[in-house]
C-alpha positions, 0 to 999 in steps of 0.5 A: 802063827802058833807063837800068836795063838799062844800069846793070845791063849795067855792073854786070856788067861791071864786078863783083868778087868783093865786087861787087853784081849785077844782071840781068833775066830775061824769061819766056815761059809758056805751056801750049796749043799755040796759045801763047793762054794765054802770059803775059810776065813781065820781072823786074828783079834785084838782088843776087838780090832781085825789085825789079820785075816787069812781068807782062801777065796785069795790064798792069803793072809792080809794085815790091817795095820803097818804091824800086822801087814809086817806079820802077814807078809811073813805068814805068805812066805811061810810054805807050812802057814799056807799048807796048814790054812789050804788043808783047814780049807779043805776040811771046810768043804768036807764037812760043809755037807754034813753040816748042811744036812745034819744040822742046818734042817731048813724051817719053812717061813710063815707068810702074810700078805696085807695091804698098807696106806702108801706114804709119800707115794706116786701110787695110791696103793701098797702091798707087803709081803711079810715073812717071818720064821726062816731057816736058813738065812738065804731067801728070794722074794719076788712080786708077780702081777698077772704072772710077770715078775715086777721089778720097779716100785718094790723095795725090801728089808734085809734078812733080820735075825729073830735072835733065836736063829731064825730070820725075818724079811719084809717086801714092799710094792707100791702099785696102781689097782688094775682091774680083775688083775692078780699080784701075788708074793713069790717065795723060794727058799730052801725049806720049800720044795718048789716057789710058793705063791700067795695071791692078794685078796682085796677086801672091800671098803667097810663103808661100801658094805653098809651102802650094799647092805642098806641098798639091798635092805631097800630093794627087799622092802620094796619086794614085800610091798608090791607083793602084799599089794598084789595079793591084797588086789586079787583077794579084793577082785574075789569078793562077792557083793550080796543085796540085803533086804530089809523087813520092816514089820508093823507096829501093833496097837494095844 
């Protein structure tokens, strides 16, 4: 194994443009906080092709090639090789906590919840829960509809990078309105300290909302009218009529 990370070290030394490439790259997975669930995994590349991997879920080192698995059987049977990656392993789940704590602070998403015109679809309405921002990549997504989860005619995006290591994800119900019912996007993730609902407002239809203000507009009117009409009858039914009487006076002679 040291003979081949110091060939591949040489190779990048010594590369040009026309060169071949070589390099190792060690991970560390891991999701729990306590790092038990971590897995180590050391791949062996060259020439942007996987050649070897060790990976500790199996003990073992896998080649990918007639060559590599040559060289793979040979790290197996090495009591030093195994020994060296079991103790790297270790290390992995030791240090996993602190990383989860100390570096991975979880950043919580931002949600936004709207309504989109199905296409090609057996329901005419869709929903889409939209969460953007995320850390860490792990997230669960679901839809409740009258506080029961659904499960069918629900679709989702995978976990998208951001590119500044944040991540995005979209969930999509396509659904049939219900009256008085209430759906509602679920979000868990670890940023949060319980799941986090976000209940779906529907909004009226803009031309609905002219007809209700011209309707009204009517009916305000028509309030005005009777009511001036009424008080033009009771300001009639006060009047007093009053005889005149006319004098006429003679005419006088010069």
């Amino acid at each position: 194994m040291f003979r081949a990370l110091s060939f591949f070290t040489l190779l990048l030394a010594l590369s040009r443009a026309d060169a071949l490439y070589g390099h190792i790259v060690l991970h560390c997975q891991f999701s729990s906080p306590d790092g038990q669930d971590a897995v180590f995994l050391e791949q062996f590349y060259f020439n942007k092709m996987l050649l070897l991997q060790y990976n500790s879920t199996v003990g073992k080192t896998i080649g990918y090639i007639k060559t590599a698995m040559d060289m793979a059987d040979k790290l197996n049977k090495n009591p030093e090789f195994l020994i060296h990656e079991k103790w790297k392993t270790e290390l992995c789940k030791k240090n996993a906590p602190l990383a989860y704590n100390s570096l991975l602070t979880p950043v919580e998403p931002y949600v936004r919840l709207r309504s989109v015109k199905a296409v090609d679809s057996t329901h005419p309405g869709m929903l889409v829960c939209s969460i953007y921002s995320f850390y860490p990549k792990q997230i669960r997504v679901t839809w409740l509809r009258d506080g029961q989860e659904v499960t069918s005619d629900v679709t989702s995006t995978e976990e998208l990078p951001d590119g500044n290591w944040l991540y995005q994800i979209h969930s999509y119900l396509e659904f049939t309105p219900r009256p008085r019912e209430k759906i509602s996007c679920m979000v868990e993730h670890a940023s949060l300290m319980r799941p986090k609902l976000y209940d779906w407002e529907p909004m009226t239809d803009p031309g609905m909302n002219k007809l209700t203000l011209g309707i009204a507009g009517l009916l305000l009117g028509l309030v005005f009218a009777v009511a001036g009409l009424i008080y033009y009858k009771k300001k009639s039914s006060l009047w007093v009529l009053v005889p005149t009487t006319e004098v006429f006076y003679p005419e006088h002679t010069l």
